[in-house]
N, C-alpha and C positions, 0 to 999 in steps of 0.2 A: 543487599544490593543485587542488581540483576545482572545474571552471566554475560560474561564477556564471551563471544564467540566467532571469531572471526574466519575459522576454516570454511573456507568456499565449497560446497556444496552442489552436488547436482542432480538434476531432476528427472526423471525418467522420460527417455530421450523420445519416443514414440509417440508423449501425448505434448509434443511443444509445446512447453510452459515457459513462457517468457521472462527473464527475470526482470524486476519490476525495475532499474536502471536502466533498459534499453526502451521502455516505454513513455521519456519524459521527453521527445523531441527526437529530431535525424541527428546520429552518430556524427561526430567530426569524421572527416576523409582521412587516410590513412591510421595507421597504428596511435590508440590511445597516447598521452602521458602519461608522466607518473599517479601525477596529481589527478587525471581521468581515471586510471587507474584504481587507487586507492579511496579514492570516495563512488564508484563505481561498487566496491566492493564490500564497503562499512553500508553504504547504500542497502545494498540487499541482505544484508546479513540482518539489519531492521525490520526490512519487508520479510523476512523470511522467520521472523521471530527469533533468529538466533541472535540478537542482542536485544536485550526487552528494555522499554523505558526507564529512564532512569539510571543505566548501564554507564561507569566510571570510563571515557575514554582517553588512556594515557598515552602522548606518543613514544613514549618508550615501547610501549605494548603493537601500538601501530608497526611499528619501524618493524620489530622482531616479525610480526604477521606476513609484512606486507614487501618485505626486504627493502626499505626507502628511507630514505633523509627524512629529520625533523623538520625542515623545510617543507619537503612534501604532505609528510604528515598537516603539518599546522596549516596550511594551505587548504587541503581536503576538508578537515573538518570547519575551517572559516567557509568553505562553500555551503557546508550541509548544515552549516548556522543560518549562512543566507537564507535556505531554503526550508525553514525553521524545522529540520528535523535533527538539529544538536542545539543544546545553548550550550555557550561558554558563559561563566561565571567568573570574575577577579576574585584569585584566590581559590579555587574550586576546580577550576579548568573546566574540560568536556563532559557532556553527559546527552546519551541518547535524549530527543525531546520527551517533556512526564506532560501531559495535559492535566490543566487545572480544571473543575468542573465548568468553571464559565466558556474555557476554549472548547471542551468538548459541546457546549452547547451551541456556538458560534460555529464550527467548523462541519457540524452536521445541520446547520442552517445555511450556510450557504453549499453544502454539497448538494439538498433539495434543491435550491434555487438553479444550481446548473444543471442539473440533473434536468430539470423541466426544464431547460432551455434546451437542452439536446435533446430531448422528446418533441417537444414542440417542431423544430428545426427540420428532424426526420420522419415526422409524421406528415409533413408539406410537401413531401416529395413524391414523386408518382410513383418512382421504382423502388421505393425504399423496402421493400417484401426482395426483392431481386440483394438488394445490398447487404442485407441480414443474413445472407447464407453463411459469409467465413463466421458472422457470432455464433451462430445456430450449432456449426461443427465443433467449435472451442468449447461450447456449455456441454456438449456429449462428449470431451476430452476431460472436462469439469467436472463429470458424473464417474467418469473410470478412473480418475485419479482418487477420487474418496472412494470408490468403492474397494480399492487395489490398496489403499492404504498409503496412498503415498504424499504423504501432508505438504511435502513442498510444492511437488506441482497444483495441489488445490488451491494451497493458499497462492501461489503464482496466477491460477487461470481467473480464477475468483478476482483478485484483483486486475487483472489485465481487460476482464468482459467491459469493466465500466468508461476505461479508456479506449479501449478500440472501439464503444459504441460511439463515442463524441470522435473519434478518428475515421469513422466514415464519413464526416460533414465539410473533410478538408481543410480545417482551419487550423492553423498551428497554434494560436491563440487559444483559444478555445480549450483545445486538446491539452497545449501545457498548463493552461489554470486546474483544471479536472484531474491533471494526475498529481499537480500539486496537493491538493484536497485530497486524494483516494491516498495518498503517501501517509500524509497527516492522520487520517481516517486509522489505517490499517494503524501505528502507533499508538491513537488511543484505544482498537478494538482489544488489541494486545494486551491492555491492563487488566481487563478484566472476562476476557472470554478466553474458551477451551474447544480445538477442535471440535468436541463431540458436543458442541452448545449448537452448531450451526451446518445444520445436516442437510438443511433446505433450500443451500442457497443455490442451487442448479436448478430447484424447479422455480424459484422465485424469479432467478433470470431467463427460465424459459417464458413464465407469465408475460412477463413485460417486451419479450420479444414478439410473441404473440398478439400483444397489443399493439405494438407499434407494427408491425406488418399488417394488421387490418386498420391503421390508420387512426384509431381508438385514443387519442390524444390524453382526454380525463382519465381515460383508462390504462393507458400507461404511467401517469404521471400517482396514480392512485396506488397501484404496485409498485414503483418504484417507492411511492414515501412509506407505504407498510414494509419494503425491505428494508429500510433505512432504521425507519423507526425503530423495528427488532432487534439490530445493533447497536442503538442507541440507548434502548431502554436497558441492554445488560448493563450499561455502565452502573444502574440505580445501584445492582451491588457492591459495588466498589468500594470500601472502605478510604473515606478523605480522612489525609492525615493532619486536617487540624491547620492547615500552613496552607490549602490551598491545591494542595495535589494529593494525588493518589497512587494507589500501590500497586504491584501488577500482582494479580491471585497468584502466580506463583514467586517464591524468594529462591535464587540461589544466592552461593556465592562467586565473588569476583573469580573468577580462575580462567585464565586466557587459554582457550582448545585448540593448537595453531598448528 
Protein backbone atom coordinates (compact mmCIF):
# COMPACT_ATOMS: atom_id res chain seq x y z
CA UNK A 1 0.00 0.00 0.00
CA UNK A 2 1.05 3.48 -0.52
CA UNK A 3 2.10 5.90 2.43
CA UNK A 4 -0.28 7.79 4.04
CA UNK A 5 1.15 11.22 4.62
CA UNK A 6 -0.71 13.81 5.58
CA UNK A 7 1.76 16.40 7.40
CA UNK A 8 1.63 19.77 5.44
CA UNK A 9 4.62 20.66 4.17
CA UNK A 10 6.23 23.74 2.88
CA UNK A 11 8.02 24.93 0.10
CA UNK A 12 10.76 27.24 -0.18
CA UNK A 13 9.35 30.47 0.39
CA UNK A 14 11.44 32.63 -2.16
CA UNK A 15 10.66 30.61 -5.27
CA UNK A 16 6.60 30.91 -4.95
CA UNK A 17 5.55 27.63 -5.50
CA UNK A 18 2.05 27.53 -5.42
CA UNK A 19 0.25 24.75 -3.88
CA UNK A 20 -1.62 23.00 -6.40
CA UNK A 21 -5.24 23.54 -4.32
CA UNK A 22 -5.05 27.26 -4.74
CA UNK A 23 -4.76 26.80 -8.50
CA UNK A 24 -8.34 25.11 -9.23
CA UNK A 25 -10.46 28.45 -9.30
CA UNK A 26 -10.78 32.01 -7.03
CA UNK A 27 -10.57 31.19 -3.17
CA UNK A 28 -14.08 31.63 -1.33
CA UNK A 29 -14.01 35.16 0.58
CA UNK A 30 -13.13 34.97 3.95
CA UNK A 31 -11.59 32.13 6.22
CA UNK A 32 -11.74 28.57 4.59
CA UNK A 33 -14.22 25.74 6.17
CA UNK A 34 -13.50 22.74 7.60
CA UNK A 35 -14.40 20.94 4.90
CA UNK A 36 -12.19 23.73 2.57
CA UNK A 37 -9.89 22.97 4.85
CA UNK A 38 -9.27 19.39 4.90
CA UNK A 39 -9.63 18.50 1.24
CA UNK A 40 -7.48 21.56 0.66
CA UNK A 41 -5.17 19.66 2.37
CA UNK A 42 -5.41 15.61 1.46
CA UNK A 43 -5.55 17.80 -1.89
CA UNK A 44 -1.94 18.67 -1.91
CA UNK A 45 -0.44 16.03 -0.08
CA UNK A 46 -1.48 13.99 -3.64
CA UNK A 47 -0.13 16.75 -5.77
CA UNK A 48 2.80 16.71 -3.77
CA UNK A 49 3.21 12.99 -3.79
CA UNK A 50 3.11 12.65 -0.24
CA UNK A 51 0.02 10.36 -0.60
CA UNK A 52 0.65 8.00 -3.84
CA UNK A 53 -2.16 6.22 -5.56
CA UNK A 54 -3.84 3.99 -4.35
CA UNK A 55 -3.24 5.25 -0.51
CA UNK A 56 -6.05 3.73 2.14
CA UNK A 57 -7.84 6.96 3.32
CA UNK A 58 -9.50 6.35 6.71
CA UNK A 59 -11.42 9.08 8.43
CA UNK A 60 -10.30 8.04 11.53
CA UNK A 61 -6.67 8.90 10.23
CA UNK A 62 -8.17 12.07 8.63
CA UNK A 63 -9.81 13.30 12.02
CA UNK A 64 -6.42 12.69 14.05
CA UNK A 65 -4.37 14.70 10.96
CA UNK A 66 -6.69 17.27 10.42
CA UNK A 67 -8.18 17.94 14.02
CA UNK A 68 -12.12 17.57 12.34
CA UNK A 69 -15.28 15.61 12.67
CA UNK A 70 -16.05 12.52 10.63
CA UNK A 71 -18.59 14.59 9.06
CA UNK A 72 -16.04 16.79 7.77
CA UNK A 73 -13.91 14.29 6.91
CA UNK A 74 -16.61 12.20 4.74
CA UNK A 75 -17.63 15.47 3.32
CA UNK A 76 -13.96 16.17 1.95
CA UNK A 77 -13.23 13.24 0.64
CA UNK A 78 -16.94 12.89 -1.29
CA UNK A 79 -15.71 16.30 -2.84
CA UNK A 80 -12.32 14.92 -3.99
CA UNK A 81 -14.38 11.83 -5.33
CA UNK A 82 -16.26 14.35 -7.24
CA UNK A 83 -13.38 15.57 -8.65
CA UNK A 84 -12.32 12.07 -9.36
CA UNK A 85 -9.04 12.24 -7.47
CA UNK A 86 -10.42 9.61 -4.47
CA UNK A 87 -12.90 6.75 -5.23
CA UNK A 88 -14.87 5.44 -2.68
CA UNK A 89 -15.61 1.82 -2.84
CA UNK A 90 -18.70 -0.02 -0.76
CA UNK A 91 -16.94 -1.89 1.63
CA UNK A 92 -13.42 -0.68 0.95
CA UNK A 93 -13.94 3.02 1.60
CA UNK A 94 -11.31 5.86 0.35
CA UNK A 95 -8.41 5.54 -1.69
CA UNK A 96 -6.30 8.08 -3.53
CA UNK A 97 -7.38 7.71 -7.26
CA UNK A 98 -4.96 4.44 -9.21
CA UNK A 99 -5.49 5.05 -13.12
CA UNK A 100 -6.34 2.18 -15.06
CA UNK A 101 -4.33 2.02 -18.28
CA UNK A 102 -7.23 3.05 -20.44
CA UNK A 103 -7.77 6.31 -18.05
CA UNK A 104 -4.25 7.03 -18.43
CA UNK A 105 -4.72 6.97 -21.96
CA UNK A 106 -7.94 9.04 -22.03
CA UNK A 107 -6.79 11.59 -19.78
CA UNK A 108 -3.41 12.34 -21.61
CA UNK A 109 -5.68 12.56 -24.74
CA UNK A 110 -7.68 14.93 -23.85
CA UNK A 111 -4.86 16.99 -21.86
CA UNK A 112 -3.30 17.27 -25.64
CA UNK A 113 -6.62 18.34 -26.93
CA UNK A 114 -6.61 21.44 -24.28
CA UNK A 115 -3.43 22.00 -24.32
CA UNK A 116 -3.90 22.97 -28.14
CA UNK A 117 -6.67 24.90 -27.40
CA UNK A 118 -4.83 27.05 -25.15
CA UNK A 119 -2.08 27.38 -27.69
CA UNK A 120 -4.13 27.96 -30.36
CA UNK A 121 -6.16 30.68 -28.06
CA UNK A 122 -2.71 32.47 -27.25
CA UNK A 123 -1.05 32.44 -30.23
CA UNK A 124 -4.08 34.87 -31.75
CA UNK A 125 -3.35 37.39 -29.60
CA UNK A 126 -1.13 40.34 -30.52
CA UNK A 127 0.51 40.70 -27.10
CA UNK A 128 0.82 37.46 -26.11
CA UNK A 129 4.99 37.65 -25.99
CA UNK A 130 4.13 40.83 -23.30
CA UNK A 131 1.67 38.16 -21.28
CA UNK A 132 4.31 35.36 -21.01
CA UNK A 133 6.65 37.18 -18.92
CA UNK A 134 5.07 36.13 -15.23
CA UNK A 135 5.42 32.18 -17.07
CA UNK A 136 8.86 32.90 -18.23
CA UNK A 137 9.93 34.07 -14.43
CA UNK A 138 8.11 30.91 -12.77
CA UNK A 139 10.09 28.39 -15.22
CA UNK A 140 13.54 30.22 -13.97
CA UNK A 141 11.87 29.62 -10.27
CA UNK A 142 11.27 26.01 -12.00
CA UNK A 143 14.96 25.68 -12.94
CA UNK A 144 16.28 26.67 -9.12
CA UNK A 145 14.02 24.73 -7.47
CA UNK A 146 15.63 21.31 -9.08
CA UNK A 147 18.56 22.61 -9.09
CA UNK A 148 18.52 23.45 -5.10
CA UNK A 149 16.93 20.24 -4.60
CA UNK A 150 13.98 21.16 -3.49
CA UNK A 151 11.30 18.47 -4.85
CA UNK A 152 8.29 20.16 -3.60
CA UNK A 153 8.59 23.44 -5.06
CA UNK A 154 9.47 21.61 -8.53
CA UNK A 155 6.87 19.43 -8.52
CA UNK A 156 4.54 22.53 -7.38
CA UNK A 157 5.93 25.03 -10.31
CA UNK A 158 6.10 22.20 -12.82
CA UNK A 159 2.58 21.64 -12.25
CA UNK A 160 1.27 25.26 -11.90
CA UNK A 161 3.23 26.37 -15.44
CA UNK A 162 0.36 24.51 -17.40
CA UNK A 163 -2.46 26.16 -15.61
CA UNK A 164 -1.30 29.68 -15.28
CA UNK A 165 -0.56 29.23 -19.18
CA UNK A 166 -4.50 28.59 -19.79
CA UNK A 167 -4.99 31.44 -16.84
CA UNK A 168 -3.80 34.03 -18.92
CA UNK A 169 -6.69 33.56 -21.48
CA UNK A 170 -9.30 34.60 -18.64
CA UNK A 171 -11.66 31.99 -18.80
CA UNK A 172 -12.58 30.36 -15.65
CA UNK A 173 -13.88 27.43 -17.64
CA UNK A 174 -11.22 26.74 -19.46
CA UNK A 175 -8.78 27.23 -16.63
CA UNK A 176 -10.79 24.87 -14.15
CA UNK A 177 -11.23 21.89 -16.86
CA UNK A 178 -7.10 22.17 -17.33
CA UNK A 179 -6.34 21.94 -13.73
CA UNK A 180 -8.81 19.31 -13.46
CA UNK A 181 -6.67 17.24 -16.03
CA UNK A 182 -3.09 18.53 -14.80
CA UNK A 183 -4.49 17.10 -11.15
CA UNK A 184 -5.37 13.88 -12.72
CA UNK A 185 -2.19 13.90 -14.73
CA UNK A 186 0.28 14.60 -11.90
CA UNK A 187 -1.62 11.16 -10.01
CA UNK A 188 -0.93 9.08 -12.79
CA UNK A 189 2.73 10.45 -13.38
CA UNK A 190 3.18 9.54 -9.72
CA UNK A 191 2.86 5.74 -10.51
CA UNK A 192 5.41 5.24 -12.24
CA UNK A 193 8.06 8.09 -12.40
CA UNK A 194 10.97 9.31 -10.18
CA UNK A 195 12.24 12.90 -9.75
CA UNK A 196 15.33 12.24 -11.49
CA UNK A 197 13.37 10.70 -14.66
CA UNK A 198 12.23 14.26 -15.54
CA UNK A 199 15.20 16.68 -15.44
CA UNK A 200 13.89 18.57 -18.57
CA UNK A 201 11.05 19.70 -17.86
CA UNK A 202 12.00 23.59 -17.45
CA UNK A 203 13.58 23.53 -20.71
CA UNK A 204 10.56 21.87 -22.35
CA UNK A 205 8.53 24.63 -20.95
CA UNK A 206 10.85 27.03 -22.02
CA UNK A 207 10.53 25.56 -25.78
CA UNK A 208 7.02 26.01 -25.82
CA UNK A 209 7.02 29.38 -24.39
CA UNK A 210 9.19 30.36 -26.91
CA UNK A 211 6.98 29.27 -29.34
CA UNK A 212 3.98 30.74 -28.48
CA UNK A 213 5.64 34.10 -28.10
CA UNK A 214 6.78 34.04 -31.78
CA UNK A 215 3.32 32.98 -32.50
CA UNK A 216 4.54 29.58 -33.91
CA UNK A 217 1.04 27.75 -33.31
CA UNK A 218 2.24 23.90 -35.02
CA UNK A 219 5.23 24.70 -33.19
CA UNK A 220 3.87 25.14 -29.89
CA UNK A 221 1.50 22.56 -30.13
CA UNK A 222 4.34 20.06 -31.36
CA UNK A 223 6.49 20.78 -28.08
CA UNK A 224 3.84 20.64 -26.12
CA UNK A 225 2.65 17.00 -27.42
CA UNK A 226 6.51 15.74 -27.16
CA UNK A 227 6.23 17.06 -23.56
CA UNK A 228 3.39 15.26 -22.83
CA UNK A 229 4.12 12.32 -24.63
CA UNK A 230 7.50 11.69 -22.46
CA UNK A 231 5.26 11.50 -19.50
CA UNK A 232 3.24 9.45 -21.00
CA UNK A 233 5.35 6.92 -22.44
CA UNK A 234 6.99 6.31 -18.71
CA UNK A 235 3.86 4.89 -17.75
CA UNK A 236 4.89 1.69 -20.49
CA UNK A 237 6.86 0.66 -17.47
CA UNK A 238 4.48 0.23 -15.03
CA UNK A 239 3.68 -3.05 -14.04
CA UNK A 240 -0.45 -3.71 -14.58
CA UNK A 241 -1.68 -5.74 -11.90
CA UNK A 242 -3.83 -7.94 -13.81
CA UNK A 243 -7.28 -6.15 -12.59
CA UNK A 244 -6.82 -3.31 -14.55
CA UNK A 245 -4.59 -0.96 -12.57
CA UNK A 246 -1.20 -0.23 -11.71
CA UNK A 247 1.34 0.02 -9.10
CA UNK A 248 3.25 3.04 -8.16
CA UNK A 249 7.30 1.99 -8.63
CA UNK A 250 7.44 2.69 -5.17
CA UNK A 251 5.67 0.52 -2.10
CA UNK A 252 5.52 1.70 1.40
CA UNK A 253 3.68 0.97 4.15
CA UNK A 254 0.29 2.51 5.40
CA UNK A 255 1.87 4.56 8.39
CA UNK A 256 0.15 8.03 8.88
CA UNK A 257 3.22 10.85 9.42
CA UNK A 258 1.05 13.57 11.28
Amino acid sequence: MAMLRLKPVRATQDLKAPRASTLRGPLPAGAPSDVDRVYGEIFDAAMDRRLLPGAKLTESALCAAFDCSRGTARAALARLAHDKLVAIEPNRGATVWQATPKEVHDVFAMRRALEGVVIDMLTALDDVADRLAPLREMVDREQRAFEQGDRISWLRLSNAFHVELARLLDNHVLTEMLAGLCARTTLIIALGDAPEDSTCSYLEHRDILDCIAGRDAPGARDAMDHHLKDCEQRMDAVPDTGAGLRHPRRHHALTPSI
